[in-house]
C-alpha positions as CSV (number, residue, x, y, z in Angstrom):
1,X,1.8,-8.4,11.7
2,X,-1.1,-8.6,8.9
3,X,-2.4,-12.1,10.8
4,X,-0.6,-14.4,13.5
5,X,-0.8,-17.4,12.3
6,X,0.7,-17.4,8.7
7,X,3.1,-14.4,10.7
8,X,3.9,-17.0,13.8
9,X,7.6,-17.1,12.9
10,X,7.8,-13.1,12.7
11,X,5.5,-12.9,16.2
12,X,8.1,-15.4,18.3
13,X,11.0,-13.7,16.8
14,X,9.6,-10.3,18.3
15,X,9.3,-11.9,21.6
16,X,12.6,-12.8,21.9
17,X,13.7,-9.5,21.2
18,X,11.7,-8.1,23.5
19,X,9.6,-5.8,20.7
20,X,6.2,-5.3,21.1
21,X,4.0,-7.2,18.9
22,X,0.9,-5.4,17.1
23,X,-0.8,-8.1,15.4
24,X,-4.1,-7.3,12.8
25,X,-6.8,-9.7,14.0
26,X,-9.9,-11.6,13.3
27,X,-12.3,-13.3,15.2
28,X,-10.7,-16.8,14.5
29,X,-7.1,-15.5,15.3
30,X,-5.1,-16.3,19.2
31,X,-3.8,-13.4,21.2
32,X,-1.8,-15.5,22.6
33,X,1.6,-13.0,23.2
34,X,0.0,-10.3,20.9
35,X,0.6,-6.5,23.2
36,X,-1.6,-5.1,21.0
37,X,-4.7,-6.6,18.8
38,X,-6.4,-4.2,16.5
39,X,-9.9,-6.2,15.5
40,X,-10.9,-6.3,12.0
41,X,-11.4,-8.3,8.9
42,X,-7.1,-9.3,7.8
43,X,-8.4,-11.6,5.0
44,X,-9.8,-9.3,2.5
45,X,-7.8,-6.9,0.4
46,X,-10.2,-4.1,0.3
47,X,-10.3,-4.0,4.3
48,X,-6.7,-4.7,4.5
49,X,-6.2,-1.5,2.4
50,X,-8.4,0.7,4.2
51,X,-6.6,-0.7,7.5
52,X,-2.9,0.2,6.2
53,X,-4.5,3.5,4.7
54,X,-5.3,4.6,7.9
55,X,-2.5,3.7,9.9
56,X,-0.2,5.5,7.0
57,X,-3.0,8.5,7.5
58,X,-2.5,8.7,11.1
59,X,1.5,8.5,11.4
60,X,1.7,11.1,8.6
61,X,-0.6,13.4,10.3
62,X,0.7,13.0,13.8
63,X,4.4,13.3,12.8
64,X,3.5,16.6,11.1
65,X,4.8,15.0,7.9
66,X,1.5,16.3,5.8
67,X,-1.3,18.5,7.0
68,X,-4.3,17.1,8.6
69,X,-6.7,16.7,5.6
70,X,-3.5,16.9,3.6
71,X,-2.8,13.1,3.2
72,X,-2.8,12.9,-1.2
73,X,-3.1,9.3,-1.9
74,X,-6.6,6.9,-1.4
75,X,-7.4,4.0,-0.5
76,X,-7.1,2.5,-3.7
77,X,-3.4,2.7,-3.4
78,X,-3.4,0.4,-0.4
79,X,-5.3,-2.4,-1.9
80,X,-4.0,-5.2,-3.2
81,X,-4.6,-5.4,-7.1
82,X,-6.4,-8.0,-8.2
């Protein structure tokens, strides 16, 4: 989930699934039944671009879907337009 509060509804649903919850947090957010917190800024678009960017990045790479270096689009497709 992009923040835990606003996402509370999706977070409880989770637990009673059983399915892990990876939350995006700030310094103001709970933990509270969050497996895994990845700290960073989840109010601004720019930073919430670069965080999805990443994580697409990553799974592409590691899945042997694209090439490492190989990943085509930026950042700027990630963000939120204004």
């Amino acid at each position: 989930v992009t923040d835990p509060w606003p996402d509370r509804n999706a977070v409880q649903d989770a637990i009673k699934m059983g399915i892990p919850v990876i939350a995006l947090c700030d310094t103001n957010n709970q933990a509270n039944n969050i497996d895994l917190v990845v700290p960073c800024n989840n109010k601004g678009k720019k930073s919430l671009g670069l965080l999805f960017w990443l994580i697409a990045k990553g799974y592409m790479e590691n899945r042997g879907l694209v090439q490492k270096g190989g990943f085509s689009h930026v950042v700027e497709d990630f963000a939120a337009e204004e």
